[in-house]
HTML snippet that shows the backbone in 3Dmol.js (N, CA, C, O; Angstrom):
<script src="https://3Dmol.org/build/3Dmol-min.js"></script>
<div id="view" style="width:600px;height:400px;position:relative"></div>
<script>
const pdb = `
ATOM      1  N   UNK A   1     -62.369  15.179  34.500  1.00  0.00           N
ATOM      2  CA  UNK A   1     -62.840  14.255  33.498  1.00  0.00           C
ATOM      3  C   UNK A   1     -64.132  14.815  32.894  1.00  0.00           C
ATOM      4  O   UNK A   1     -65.148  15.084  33.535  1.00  0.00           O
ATOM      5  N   UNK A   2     -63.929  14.979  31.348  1.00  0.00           N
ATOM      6  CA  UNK A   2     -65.543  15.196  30.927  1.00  0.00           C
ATOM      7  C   UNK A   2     -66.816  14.035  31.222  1.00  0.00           C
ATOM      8  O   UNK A   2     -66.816  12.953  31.809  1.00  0.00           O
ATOM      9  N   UNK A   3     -67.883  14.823  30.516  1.00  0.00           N
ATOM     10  CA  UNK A   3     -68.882  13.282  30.815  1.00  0.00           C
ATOM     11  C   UNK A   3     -68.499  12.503  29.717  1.00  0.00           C
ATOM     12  O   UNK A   3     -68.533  11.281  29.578  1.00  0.00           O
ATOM     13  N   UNK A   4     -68.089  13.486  28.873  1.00  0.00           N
ATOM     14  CA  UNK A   4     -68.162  11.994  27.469  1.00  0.00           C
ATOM     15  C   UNK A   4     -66.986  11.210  27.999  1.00  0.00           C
ATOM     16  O   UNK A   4     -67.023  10.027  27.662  1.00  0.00           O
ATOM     17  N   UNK A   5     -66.128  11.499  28.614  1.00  0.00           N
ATOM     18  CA  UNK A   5     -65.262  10.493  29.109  1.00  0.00           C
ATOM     19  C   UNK A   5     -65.360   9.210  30.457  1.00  0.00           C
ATOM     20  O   UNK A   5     -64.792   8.144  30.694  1.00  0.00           O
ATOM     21  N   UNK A   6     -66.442  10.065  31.117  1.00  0.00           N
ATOM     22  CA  UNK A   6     -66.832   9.593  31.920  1.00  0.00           C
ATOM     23  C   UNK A   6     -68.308   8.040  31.758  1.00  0.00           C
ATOM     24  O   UNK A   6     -68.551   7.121  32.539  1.00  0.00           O
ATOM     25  N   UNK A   7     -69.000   8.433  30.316  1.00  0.00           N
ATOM     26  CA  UNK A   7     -69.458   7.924  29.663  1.00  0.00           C
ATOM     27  C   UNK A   7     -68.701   6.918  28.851  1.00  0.00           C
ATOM     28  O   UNK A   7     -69.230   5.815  28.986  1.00  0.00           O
ATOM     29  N   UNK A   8     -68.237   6.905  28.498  1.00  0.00           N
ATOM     30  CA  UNK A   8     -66.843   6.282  27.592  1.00  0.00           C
ATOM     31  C   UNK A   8     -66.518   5.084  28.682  1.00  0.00           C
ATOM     32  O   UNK A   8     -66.776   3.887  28.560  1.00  0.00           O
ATOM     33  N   UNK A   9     -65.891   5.745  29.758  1.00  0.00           N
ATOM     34  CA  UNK A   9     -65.689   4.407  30.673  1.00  0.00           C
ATOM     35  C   UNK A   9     -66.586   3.536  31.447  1.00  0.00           C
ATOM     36  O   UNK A   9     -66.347   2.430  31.931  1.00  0.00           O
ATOM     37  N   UNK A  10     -67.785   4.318  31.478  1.00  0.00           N
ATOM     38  CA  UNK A  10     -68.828   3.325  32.057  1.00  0.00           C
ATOM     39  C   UNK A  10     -69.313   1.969  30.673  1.00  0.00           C
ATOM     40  O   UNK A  10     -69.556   0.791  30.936  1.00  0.00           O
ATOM     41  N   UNK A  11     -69.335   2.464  29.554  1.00  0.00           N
ATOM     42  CA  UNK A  11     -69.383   1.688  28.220  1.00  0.00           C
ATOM     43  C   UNK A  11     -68.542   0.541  28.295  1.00  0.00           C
ATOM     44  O   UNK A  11     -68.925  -0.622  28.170  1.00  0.00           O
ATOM     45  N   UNK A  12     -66.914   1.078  28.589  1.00  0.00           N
ATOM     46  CA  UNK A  12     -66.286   0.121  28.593  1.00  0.00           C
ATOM     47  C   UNK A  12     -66.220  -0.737  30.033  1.00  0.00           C
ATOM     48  O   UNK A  12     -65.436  -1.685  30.084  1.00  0.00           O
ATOM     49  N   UNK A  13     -66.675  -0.555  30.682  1.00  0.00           N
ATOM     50  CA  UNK A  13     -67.486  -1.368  32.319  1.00  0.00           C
ATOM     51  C   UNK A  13     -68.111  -2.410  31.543  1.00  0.00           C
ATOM     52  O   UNK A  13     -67.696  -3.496  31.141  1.00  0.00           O
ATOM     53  N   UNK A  14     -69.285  -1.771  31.424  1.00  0.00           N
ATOM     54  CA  UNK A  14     -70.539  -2.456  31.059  1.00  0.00           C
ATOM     55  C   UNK A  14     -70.205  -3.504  29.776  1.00  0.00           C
ATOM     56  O   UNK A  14     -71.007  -4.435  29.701  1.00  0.00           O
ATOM     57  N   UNK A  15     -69.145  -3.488  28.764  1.00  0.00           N
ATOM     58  CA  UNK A  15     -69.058  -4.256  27.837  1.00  0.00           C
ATOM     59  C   UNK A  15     -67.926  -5.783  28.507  1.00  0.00           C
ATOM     60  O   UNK A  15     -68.152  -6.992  28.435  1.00  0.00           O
ATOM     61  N   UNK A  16     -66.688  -5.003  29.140  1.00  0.00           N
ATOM     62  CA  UNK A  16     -66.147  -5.447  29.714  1.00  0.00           C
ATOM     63  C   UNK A  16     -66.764  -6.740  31.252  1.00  0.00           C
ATOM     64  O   UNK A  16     -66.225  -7.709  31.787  1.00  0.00           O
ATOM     65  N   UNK A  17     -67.679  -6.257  31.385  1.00  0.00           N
ATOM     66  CA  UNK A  17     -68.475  -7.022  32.359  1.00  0.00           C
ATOM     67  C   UNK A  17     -69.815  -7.862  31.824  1.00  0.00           C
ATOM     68  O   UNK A  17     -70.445  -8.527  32.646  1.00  0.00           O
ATOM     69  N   UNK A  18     -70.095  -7.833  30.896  1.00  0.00           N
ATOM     70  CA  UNK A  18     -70.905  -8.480  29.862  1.00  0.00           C
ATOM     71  C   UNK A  18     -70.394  -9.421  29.504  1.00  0.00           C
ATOM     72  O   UNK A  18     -70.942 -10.496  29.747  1.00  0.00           O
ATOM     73  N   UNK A  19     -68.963  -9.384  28.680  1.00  0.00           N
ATOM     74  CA  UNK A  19     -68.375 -10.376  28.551  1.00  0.00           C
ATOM     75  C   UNK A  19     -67.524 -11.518  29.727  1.00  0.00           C
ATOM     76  O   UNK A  19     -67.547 -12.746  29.808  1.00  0.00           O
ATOM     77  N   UNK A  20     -66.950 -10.674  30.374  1.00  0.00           N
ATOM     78  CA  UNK A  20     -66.754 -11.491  31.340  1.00  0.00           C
ATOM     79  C   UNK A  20     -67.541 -12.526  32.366  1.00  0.00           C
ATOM     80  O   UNK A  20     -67.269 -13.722  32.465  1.00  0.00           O
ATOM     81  N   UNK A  21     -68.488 -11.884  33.050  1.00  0.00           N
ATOM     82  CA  UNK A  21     -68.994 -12.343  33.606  1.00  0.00           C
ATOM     83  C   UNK A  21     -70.717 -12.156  33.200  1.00  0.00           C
ATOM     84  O   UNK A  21     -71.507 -11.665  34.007  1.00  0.00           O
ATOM     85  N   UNK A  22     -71.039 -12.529  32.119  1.00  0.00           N
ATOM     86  CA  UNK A  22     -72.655 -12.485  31.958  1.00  0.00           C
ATOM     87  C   UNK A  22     -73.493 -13.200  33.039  1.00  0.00           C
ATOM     88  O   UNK A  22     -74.657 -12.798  33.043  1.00  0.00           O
ATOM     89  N   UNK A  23     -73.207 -14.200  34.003  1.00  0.00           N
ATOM     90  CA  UNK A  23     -74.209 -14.647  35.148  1.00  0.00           C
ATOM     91  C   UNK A  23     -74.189 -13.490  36.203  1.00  0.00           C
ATOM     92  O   UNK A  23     -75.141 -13.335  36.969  1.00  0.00           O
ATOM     93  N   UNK A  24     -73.398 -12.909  36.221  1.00  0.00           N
ATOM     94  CA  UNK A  24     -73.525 -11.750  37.484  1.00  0.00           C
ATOM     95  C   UNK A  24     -74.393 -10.844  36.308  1.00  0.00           C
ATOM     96  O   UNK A  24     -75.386 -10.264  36.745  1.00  0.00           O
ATOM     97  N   UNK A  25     -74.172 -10.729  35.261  1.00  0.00           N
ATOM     98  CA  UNK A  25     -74.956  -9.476  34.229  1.00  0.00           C
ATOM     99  C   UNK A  25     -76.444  -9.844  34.777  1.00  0.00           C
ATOM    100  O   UNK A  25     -77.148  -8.980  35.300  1.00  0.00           O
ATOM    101  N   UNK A  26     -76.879 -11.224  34.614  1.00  0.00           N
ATOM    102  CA  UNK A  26     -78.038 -11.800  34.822  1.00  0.00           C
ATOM    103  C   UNK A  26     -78.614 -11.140  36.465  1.00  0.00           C
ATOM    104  O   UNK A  26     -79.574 -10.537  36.944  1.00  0.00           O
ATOM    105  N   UNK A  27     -77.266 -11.746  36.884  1.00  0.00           N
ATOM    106  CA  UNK A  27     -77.777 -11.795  38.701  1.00  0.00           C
ATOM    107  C   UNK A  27     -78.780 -10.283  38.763  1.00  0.00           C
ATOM    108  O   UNK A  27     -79.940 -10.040  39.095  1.00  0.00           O
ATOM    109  N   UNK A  28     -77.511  -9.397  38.202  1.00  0.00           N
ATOM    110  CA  UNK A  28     -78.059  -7.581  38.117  1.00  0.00           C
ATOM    111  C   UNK A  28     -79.327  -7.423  37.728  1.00  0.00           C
ATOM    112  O   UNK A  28     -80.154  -6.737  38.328  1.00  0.00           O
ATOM    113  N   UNK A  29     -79.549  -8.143  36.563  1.00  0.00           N
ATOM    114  CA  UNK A  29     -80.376  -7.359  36.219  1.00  0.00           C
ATOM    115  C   UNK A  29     -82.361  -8.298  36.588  1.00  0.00           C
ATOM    116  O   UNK A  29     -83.540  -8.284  36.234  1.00  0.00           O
ATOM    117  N   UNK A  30     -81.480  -8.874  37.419  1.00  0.00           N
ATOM    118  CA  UNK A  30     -83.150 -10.029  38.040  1.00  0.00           C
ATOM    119  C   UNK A  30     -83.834  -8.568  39.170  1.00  0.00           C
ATOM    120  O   UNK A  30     -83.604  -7.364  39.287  1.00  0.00           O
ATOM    121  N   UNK A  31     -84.806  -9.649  39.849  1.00  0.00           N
ATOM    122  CA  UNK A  31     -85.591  -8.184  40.648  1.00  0.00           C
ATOM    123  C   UNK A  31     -85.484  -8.417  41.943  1.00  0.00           C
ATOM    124  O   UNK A  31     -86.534  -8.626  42.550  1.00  0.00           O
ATOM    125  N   UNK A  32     -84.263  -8.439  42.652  1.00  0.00           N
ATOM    126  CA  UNK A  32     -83.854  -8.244  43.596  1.00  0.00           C
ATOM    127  C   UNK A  32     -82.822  -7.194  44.068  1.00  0.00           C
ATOM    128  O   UNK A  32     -82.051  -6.483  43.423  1.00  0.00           O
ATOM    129  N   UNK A  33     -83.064  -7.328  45.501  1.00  0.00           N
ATOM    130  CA  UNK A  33     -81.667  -5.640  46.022  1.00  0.00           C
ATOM    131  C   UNK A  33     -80.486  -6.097  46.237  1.00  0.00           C
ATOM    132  O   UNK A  33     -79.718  -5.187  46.550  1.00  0.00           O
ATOM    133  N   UNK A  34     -79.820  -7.511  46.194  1.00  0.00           N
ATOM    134  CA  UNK A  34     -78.705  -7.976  46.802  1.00  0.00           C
ATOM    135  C   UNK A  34     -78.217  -9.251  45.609  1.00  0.00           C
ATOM    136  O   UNK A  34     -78.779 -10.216  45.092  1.00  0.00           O
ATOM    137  N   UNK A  35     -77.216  -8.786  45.553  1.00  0.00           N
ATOM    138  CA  UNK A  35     -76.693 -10.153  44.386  1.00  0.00           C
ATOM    139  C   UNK A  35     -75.493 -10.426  45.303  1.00  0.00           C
ATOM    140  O   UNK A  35     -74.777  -9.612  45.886  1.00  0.00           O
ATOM    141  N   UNK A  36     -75.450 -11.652  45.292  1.00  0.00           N
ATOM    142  CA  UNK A  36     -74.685 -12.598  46.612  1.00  0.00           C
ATOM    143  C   UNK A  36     -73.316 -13.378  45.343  1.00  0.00           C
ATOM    144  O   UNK A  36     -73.604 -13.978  44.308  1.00  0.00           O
ATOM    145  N   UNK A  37     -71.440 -13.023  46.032  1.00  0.00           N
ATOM    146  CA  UNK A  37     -70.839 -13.349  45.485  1.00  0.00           C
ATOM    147  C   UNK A  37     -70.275 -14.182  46.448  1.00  0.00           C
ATOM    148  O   UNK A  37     -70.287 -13.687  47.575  1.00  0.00           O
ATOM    149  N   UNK A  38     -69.630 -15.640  46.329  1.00  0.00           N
ATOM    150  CA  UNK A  38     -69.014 -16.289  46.910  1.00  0.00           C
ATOM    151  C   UNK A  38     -67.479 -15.931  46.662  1.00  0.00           C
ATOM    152  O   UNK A  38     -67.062 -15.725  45.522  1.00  0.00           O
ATOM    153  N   UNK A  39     -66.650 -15.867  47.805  1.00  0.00           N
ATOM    154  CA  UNK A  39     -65.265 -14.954  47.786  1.00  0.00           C
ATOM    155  C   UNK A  39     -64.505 -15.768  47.101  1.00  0.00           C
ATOM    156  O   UNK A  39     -63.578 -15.282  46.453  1.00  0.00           O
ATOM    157  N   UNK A  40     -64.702 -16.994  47.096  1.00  0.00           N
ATOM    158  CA  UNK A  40     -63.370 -18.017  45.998  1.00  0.00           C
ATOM    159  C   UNK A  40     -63.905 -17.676  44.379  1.00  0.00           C
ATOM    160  O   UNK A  40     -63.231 -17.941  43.383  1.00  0.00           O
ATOM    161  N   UNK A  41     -65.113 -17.103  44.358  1.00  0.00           N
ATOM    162  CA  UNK A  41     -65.481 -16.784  43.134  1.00  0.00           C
ATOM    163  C   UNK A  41     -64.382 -15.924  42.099  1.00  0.00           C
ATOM    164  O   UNK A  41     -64.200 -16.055  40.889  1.00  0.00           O
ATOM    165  N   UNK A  42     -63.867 -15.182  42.891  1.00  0.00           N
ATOM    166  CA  UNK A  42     -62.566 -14.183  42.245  1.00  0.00           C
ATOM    167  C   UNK A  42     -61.425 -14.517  42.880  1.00  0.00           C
ATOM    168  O   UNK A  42     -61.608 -14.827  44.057  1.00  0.00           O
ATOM    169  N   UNK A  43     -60.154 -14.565  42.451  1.00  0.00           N
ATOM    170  CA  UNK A  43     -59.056 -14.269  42.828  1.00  0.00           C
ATOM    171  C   UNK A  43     -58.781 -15.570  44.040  1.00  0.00           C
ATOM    172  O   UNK A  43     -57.987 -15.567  44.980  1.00  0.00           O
ATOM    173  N   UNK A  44     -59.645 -16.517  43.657  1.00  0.00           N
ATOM    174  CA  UNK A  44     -59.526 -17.679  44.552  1.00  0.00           C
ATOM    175  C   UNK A  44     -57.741 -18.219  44.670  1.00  0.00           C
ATOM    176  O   UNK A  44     -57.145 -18.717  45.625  1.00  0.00           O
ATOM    177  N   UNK A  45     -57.388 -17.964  43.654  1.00  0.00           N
ATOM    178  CA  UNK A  45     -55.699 -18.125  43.745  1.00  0.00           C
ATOM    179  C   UNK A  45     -54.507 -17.077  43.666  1.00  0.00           C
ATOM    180  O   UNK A  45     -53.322 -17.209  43.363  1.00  0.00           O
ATOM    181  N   UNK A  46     -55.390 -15.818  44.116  1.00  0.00           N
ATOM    182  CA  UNK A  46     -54.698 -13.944  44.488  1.00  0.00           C
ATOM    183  C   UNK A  46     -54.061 -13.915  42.864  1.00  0.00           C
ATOM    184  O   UNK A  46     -52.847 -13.790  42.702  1.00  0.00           O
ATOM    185  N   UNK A  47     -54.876 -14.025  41.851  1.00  0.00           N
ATOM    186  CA  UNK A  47     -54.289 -13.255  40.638  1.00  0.00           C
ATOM    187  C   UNK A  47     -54.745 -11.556  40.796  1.00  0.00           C
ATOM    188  O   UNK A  47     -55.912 -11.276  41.071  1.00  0.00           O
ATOM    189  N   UNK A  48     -54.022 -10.807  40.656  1.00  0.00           N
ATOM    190  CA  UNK A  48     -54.199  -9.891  40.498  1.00  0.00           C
ATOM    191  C   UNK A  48     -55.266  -9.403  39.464  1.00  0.00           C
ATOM    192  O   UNK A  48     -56.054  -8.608  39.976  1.00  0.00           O
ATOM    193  N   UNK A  49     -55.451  -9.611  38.430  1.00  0.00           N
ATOM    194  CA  UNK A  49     -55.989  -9.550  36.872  1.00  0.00           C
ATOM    195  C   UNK A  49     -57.935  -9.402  37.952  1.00  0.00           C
ATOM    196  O   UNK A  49     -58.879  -8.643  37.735  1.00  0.00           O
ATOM    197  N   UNK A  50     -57.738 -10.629  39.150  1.00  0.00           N
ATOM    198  CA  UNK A  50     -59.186 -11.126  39.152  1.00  0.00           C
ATOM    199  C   UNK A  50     -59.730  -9.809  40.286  1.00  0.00           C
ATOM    200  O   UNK A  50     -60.810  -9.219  40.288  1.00  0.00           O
ATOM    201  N   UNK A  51     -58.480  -9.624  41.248  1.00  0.00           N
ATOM    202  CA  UNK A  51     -59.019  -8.239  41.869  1.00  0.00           C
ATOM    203  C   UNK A  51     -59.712  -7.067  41.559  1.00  0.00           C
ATOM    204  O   UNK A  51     -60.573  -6.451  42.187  1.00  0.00           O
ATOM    205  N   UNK A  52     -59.023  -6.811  40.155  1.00  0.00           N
ATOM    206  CA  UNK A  52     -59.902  -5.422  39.383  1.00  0.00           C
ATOM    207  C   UNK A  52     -60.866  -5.908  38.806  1.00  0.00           C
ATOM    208  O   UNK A  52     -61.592  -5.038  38.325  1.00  0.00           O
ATOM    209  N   UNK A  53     -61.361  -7.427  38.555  1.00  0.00           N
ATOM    210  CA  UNK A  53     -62.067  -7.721  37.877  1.00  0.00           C
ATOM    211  C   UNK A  53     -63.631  -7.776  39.134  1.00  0.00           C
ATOM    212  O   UNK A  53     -64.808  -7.497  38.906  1.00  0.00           O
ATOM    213  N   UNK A  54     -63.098  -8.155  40.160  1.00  0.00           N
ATOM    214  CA  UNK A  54     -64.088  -8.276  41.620  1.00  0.00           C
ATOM    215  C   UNK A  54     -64.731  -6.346  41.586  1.00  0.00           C
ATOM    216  O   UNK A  54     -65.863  -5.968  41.890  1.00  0.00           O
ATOM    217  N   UNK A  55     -63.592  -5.504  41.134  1.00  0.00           N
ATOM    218  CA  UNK A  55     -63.896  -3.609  41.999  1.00  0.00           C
ATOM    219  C   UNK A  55     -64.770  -3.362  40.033  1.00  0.00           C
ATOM    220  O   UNK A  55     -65.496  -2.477  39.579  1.00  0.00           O
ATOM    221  N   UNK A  56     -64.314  -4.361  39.553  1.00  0.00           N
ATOM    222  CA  UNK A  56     -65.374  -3.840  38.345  1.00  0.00           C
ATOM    223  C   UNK A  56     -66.805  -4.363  38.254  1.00  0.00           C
ATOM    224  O   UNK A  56     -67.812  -3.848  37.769  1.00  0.00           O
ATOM    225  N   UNK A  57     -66.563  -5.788  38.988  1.00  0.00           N
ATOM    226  CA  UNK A  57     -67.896  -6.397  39.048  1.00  0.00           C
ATOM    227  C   UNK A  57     -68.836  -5.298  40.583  1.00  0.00           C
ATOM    228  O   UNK A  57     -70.008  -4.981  40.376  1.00  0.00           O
ATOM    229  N   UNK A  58     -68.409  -5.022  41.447  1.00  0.00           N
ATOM    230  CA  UNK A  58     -69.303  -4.218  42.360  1.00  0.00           C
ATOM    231  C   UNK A  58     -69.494  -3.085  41.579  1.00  0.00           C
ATOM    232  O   UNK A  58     -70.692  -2.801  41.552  1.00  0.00           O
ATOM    233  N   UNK A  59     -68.615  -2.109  40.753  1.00  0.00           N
ATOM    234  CA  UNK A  59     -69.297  -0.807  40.420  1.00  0.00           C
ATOM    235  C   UNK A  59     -70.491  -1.422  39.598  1.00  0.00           C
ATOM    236  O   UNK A  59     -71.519  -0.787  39.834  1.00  0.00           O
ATOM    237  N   UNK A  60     -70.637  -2.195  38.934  1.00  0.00           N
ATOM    238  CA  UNK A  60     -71.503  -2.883  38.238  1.00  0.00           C
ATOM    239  C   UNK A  60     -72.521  -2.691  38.519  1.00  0.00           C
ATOM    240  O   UNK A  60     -73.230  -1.857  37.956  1.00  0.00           O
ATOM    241  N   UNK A  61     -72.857  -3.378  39.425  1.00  0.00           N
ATOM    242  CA  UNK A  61     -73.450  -3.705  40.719  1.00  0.00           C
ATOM    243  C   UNK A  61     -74.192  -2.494  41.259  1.00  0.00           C
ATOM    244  O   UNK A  61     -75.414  -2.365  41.336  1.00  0.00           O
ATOM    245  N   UNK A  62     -73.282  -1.655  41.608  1.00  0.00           N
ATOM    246  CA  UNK A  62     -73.951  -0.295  42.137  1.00  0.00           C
ATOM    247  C   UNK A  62     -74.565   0.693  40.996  1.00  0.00           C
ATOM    248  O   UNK A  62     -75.291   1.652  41.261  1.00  0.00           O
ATOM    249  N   UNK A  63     -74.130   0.278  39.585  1.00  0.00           N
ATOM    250  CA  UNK A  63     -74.500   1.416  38.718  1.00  0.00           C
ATOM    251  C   UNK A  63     -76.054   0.988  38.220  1.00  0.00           C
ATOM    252  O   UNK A  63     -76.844   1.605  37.507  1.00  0.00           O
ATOM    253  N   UNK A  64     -76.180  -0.471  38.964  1.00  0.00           N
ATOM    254  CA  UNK A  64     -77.287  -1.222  38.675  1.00  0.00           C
ATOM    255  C   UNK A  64     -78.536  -1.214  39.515  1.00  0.00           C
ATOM    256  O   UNK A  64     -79.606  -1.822  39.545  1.00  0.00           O
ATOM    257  N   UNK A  65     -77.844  -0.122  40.281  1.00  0.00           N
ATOM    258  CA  UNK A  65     -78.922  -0.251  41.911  1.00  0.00           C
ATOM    259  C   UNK A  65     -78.848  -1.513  42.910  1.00  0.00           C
ATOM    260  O   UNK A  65     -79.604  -1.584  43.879  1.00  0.00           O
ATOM    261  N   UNK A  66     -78.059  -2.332  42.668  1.00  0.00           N
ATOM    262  CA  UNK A  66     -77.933  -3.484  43.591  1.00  0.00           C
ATOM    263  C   UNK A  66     -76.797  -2.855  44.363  1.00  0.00           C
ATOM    264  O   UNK A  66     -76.012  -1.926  44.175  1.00  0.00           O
ATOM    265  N   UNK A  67     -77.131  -4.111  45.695  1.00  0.00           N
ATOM    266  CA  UNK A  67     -76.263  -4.329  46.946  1.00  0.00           C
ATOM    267  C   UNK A  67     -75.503  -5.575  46.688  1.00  0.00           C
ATOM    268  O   UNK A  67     -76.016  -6.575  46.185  1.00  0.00           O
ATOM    269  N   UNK A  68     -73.766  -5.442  47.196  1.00  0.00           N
ATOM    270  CA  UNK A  68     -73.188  -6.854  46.781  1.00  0.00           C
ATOM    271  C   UNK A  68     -73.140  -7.019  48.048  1.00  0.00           C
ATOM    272  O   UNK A  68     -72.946  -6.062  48.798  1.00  0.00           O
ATOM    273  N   UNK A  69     -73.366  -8.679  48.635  1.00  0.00           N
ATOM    274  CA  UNK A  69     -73.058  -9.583  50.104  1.00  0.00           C
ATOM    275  C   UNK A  69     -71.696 -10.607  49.252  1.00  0.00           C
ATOM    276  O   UNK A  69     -71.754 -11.110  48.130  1.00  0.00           O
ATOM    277  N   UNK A  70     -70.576 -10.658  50.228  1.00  0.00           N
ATOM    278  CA  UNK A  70     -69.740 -11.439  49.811  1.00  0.00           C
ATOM    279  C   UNK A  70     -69.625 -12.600  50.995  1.00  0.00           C
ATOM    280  O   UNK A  70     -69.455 -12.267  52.168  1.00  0.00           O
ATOM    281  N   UNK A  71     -69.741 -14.103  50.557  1.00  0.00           N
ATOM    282  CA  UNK A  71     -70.547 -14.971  51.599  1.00  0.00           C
ATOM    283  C   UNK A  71     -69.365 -15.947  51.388  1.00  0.00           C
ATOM    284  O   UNK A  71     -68.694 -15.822  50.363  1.00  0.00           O
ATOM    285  N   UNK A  72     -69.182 -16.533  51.935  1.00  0.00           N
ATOM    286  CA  UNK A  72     -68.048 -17.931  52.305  1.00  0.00           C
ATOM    287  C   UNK A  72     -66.609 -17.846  52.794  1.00  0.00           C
ATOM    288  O   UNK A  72     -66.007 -16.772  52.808  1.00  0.00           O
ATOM    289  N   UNK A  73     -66.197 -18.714  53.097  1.00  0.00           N
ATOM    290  CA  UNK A  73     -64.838 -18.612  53.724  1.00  0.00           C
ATOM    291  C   UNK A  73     -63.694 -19.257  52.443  1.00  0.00           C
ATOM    292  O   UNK A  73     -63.912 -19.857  51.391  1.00  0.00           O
ATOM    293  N   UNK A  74     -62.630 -18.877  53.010  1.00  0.00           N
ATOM    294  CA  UNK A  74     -61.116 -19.065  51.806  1.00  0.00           C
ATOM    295  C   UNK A  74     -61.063 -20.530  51.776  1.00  0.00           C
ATOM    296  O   UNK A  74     -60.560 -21.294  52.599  1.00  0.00           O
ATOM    297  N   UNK A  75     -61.725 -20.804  50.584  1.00  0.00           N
ATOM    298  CA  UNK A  75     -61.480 -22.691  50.049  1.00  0.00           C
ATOM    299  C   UNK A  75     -62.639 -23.272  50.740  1.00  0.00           C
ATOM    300  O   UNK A  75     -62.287 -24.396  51.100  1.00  0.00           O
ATOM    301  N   UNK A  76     -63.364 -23.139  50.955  1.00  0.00           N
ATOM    302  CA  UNK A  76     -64.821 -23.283  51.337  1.00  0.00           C
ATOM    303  C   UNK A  76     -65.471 -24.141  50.171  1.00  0.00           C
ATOM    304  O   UNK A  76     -66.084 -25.170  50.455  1.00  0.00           O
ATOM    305  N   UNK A  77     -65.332 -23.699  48.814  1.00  0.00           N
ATOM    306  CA  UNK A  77     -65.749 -24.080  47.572  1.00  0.00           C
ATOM    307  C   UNK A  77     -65.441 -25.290  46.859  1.00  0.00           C
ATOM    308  O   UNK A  77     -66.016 -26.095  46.125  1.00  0.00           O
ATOM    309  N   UNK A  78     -63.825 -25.017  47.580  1.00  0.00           N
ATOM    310  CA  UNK A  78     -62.988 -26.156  47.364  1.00  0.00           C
ATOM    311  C   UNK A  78     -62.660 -27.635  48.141  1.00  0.00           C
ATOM    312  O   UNK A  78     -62.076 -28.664  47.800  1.00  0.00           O
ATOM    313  N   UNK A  79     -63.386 -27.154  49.425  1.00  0.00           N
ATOM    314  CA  UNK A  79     -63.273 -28.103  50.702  1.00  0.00           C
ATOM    315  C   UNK A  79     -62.210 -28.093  51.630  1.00  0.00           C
ATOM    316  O   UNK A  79     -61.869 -28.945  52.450  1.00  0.00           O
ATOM    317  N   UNK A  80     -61.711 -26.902  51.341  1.00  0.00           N
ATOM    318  CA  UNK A  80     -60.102 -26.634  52.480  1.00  0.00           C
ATOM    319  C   UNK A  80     -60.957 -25.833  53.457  1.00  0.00           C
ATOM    320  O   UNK A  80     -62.067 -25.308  53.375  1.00  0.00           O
ATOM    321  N   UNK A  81     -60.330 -25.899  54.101  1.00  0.00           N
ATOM    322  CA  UNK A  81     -60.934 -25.370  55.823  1.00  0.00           C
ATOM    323  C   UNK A  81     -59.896 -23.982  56.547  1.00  0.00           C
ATOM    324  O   UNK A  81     -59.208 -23.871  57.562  1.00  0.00           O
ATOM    325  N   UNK A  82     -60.197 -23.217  55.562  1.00  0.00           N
ATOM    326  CA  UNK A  82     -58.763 -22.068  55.815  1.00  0.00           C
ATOM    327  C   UNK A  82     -59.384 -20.613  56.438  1.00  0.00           C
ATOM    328  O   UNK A  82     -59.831 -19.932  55.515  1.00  0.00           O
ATOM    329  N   UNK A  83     -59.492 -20.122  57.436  1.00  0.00           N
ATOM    330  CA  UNK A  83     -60.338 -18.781  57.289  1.00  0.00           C
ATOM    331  C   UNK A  83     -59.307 -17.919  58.027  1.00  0.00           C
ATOM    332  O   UNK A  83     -58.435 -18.453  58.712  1.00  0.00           O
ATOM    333  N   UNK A  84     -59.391 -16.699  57.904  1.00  0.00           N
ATOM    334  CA  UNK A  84     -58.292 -15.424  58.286  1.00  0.00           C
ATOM    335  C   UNK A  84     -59.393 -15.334  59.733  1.00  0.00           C
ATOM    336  O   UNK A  84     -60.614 -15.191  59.789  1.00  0.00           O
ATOM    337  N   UNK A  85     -58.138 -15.517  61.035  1.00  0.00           N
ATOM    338  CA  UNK A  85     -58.387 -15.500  62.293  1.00  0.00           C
ATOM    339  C   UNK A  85     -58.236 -14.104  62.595  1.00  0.00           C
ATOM    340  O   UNK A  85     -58.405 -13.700  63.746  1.00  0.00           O
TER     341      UNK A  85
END
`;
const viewer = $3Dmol.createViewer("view");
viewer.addModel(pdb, "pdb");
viewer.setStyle({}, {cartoon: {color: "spectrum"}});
viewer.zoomTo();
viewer.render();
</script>
């Protein structure tokens, strides 16, 4: 991969994640080392679409100098009481 291509796709990250999710844009760019995601936050109902959208929100994340913590249990948010034993 060249850089301009490699450039090219970080652009489309960064625009792509702007729009989507501008409160995590925020979270990034505050002055802390750890931006904290709650796991029903994505893919709370296994869409696929929200998985790549979770591995786009961490490169994010890392291209930002932050650390991601992923904090709660499955339906936690929702009030179901479900966790992988």
């Amino acid at each position: 991969m060249t850089d301009s291509e490699i450039v090219q796709r970080q652009s489309n990250l960064v625009r792509r994640i702007q729009h989507s999710l501008p409160d995590f844009v925020k979270a990034c760019a505050a002055d802390v080392d750890t931006v904290l995601l709650h796991q029903d936050a994505f893919a709370a109902a296994y869409q696929e679409d929200e998985y790549a959208l979770l591995g786009m929100a961490i490169k994010y994340a890392g291209m930002c100098g932050k650390e991601v913590r992923v904090i709660g249990s499955t339906g936690q948010a929702v009030g179901e009481e479900h966790k992988l034993q």
